[in-house]
C-alpha positions, 0 to 999 in steps of 0.5 A: 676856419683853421687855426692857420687861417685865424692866425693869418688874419689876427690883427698884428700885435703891434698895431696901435690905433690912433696914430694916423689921427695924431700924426695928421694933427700933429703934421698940421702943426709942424705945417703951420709953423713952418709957414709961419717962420718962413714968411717971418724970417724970408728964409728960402731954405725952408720952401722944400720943408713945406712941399715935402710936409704938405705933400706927404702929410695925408698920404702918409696918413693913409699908410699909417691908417692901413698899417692899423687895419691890415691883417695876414702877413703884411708886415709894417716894413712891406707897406711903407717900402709900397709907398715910398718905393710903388711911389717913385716907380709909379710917377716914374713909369707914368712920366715915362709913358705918358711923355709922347702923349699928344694935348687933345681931347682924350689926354686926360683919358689915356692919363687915367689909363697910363697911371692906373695900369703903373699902379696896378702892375705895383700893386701886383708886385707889392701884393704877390706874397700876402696871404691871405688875399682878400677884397679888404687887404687889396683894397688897403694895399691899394690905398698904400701905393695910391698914396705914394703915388699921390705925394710924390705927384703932389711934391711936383705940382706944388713945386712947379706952382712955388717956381715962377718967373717973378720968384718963389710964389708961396701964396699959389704954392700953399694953394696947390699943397691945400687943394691937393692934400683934401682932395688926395684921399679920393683922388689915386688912393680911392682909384686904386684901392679899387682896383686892389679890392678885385685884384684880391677879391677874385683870389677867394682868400687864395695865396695866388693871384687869378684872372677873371673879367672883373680885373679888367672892368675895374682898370677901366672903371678907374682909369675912366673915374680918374680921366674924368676927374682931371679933365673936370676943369675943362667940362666945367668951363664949357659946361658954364659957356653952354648952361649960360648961354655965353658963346665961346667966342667970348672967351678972351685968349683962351681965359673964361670971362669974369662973369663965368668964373663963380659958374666955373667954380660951382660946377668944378667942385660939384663935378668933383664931388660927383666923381668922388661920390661914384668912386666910393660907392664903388669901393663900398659895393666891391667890399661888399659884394666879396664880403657876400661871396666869402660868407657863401663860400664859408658856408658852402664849406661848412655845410660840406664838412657837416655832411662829411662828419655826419656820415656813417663809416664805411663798412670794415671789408669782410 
């Protein structure tokens, strides 16, 4: 390894691990309290505090999280601009493309399609002049603009969930911010930490991008992951019709009857949790497997460079 290379990859000297722990805590707090004045004073004013805290807590946790374990010449400023700006581009270009989207049984496949390609396009953009280029710096930088996406998303869906007819709901919008927040982590970030992990990874530690075949079996592994994932709800629902035995017909207005709902819930978060499992064991595997292939390549080159320092010098022409 040269000396540039070893420069490239040293910790930045500004990190100071533990900050993300301390903002989640922290966050949490500031959370809490918010809550607490709101329903005590009935202060309307302070809705949007809670939707911006809850929404971004734990993603921007995330980005605090990789600016303690990036390495090469991602500066902190490159990784919060990724979050804020891949963020808001991100939902921007989703909402754009996905507007002329028609409801049917494919729609949360060709979301998941739509809203990772975004995502991907940025990660691009957001990564084209690190160096080194790594499966572990795309996967990091993955998770960055994963998390942008992700709290500017959630800011919506918990807005849409505090506005109703009958006023503010704060109970559903506490709900939503909640469910959001825990479930973030393995929801846009881990989907594009992968894809930013073999985006990277097939550079081979190059300071240029390269196209291979696994750039485009991963964007459909994720999109298909992501798919599932937001059409877990409906899988779950008719699983809980079939595995019971309930006819459809039972369904009252388009609602599952009451006896289901317990069934629907179990098989919910068990759908979730399968898809979670699947998209780690994912981002472990691709980790791993660049990790096996930058230690062979290194090798390799080792070896090269032996043989080249142990050769005899050429004979002096006579």
């Amino acid at each position: 390894m040269t000396l540039e290379t070893e420069a490239q990859v040293s910790a930045h000297p500004h990190h100071r691990h533990g900050w993300w722990w301390k903002t989640l805590l922290g966050g949490f707090l500031l959370w809490v309290v918010t809550i607490i004045v709101t329903i005590a004073t009935q202060n309307t004013n302070l809705v949007p505090t809670i939707i911006l805290i809850g929404s971004f807590l734990v993603p921007f946790t995330v980005v605090l999280f990789v600016i303690e374990r990036v390495t090469g010449t991602v500066s902190t400023m490159q990784l919060v601009t990724a979050f804020f700006v891949g963020g808001v581009l991100g939902v921007l270009g989703a909402s754009l493309l996905e507007s002329d989207l028609r409801p049917g049984a494919g729609l949360y496949l060709l979301v998941g399609f739509v809203e990772e390609l975004v995502k991907g396009i940025l990660l691009v953009v957001v990564g084209w002049r690190v160096r080194p280029k790594t499966a572990r710096q795309g996967a990091l930088l993955g998770a960055t603009v994963g998390a942008g996406f992700s709290a500017f998303e959630s800011a919506g869906y918990a807005f849409n969930a505090a506005i109703t007819t009958r006023g503010i709901d704060l109970s559903s919008l506490l709900q939503t911010e909640v469910a959001r927040a825990v479930l973030s982590p393995v929801g846009h970030v881990l989907w594009t930490a992968i894809l930013g992990a073999v985006l990277f990874g097939v550079a081979h530690g190059r300071p240029t991008f390269r196209w291979a075949w696994q750039i485009l079996v991963a964007y459909v592994v994720v999109a298909v992951l992501h798919g599932l994932w937001d059409s877990n709800s409906t899988i779950s629902t008719l699983l809980a019709f079939v595995l019971t035995g309930t006819p459809f017909s039972a369904a009252q207005n388009g609602y599952v009857p009451s006896s289901l709902a317990g069934v629907v819930t179990s098989l919910y978060i068990a759908g979730l949790a399968v898809v979670s499992v699947i998209g780690v064991a994912v981002l472990v595997g691709v980790l791993l497997h660049y990790r096996r292939q930058a230690r062979r390549l290194d090798a390799r080159r080792d070896l090269a460079l032996g043989a080249w320092a142990g050769s005899p010098p050429p004979h002096p022409l006579r």
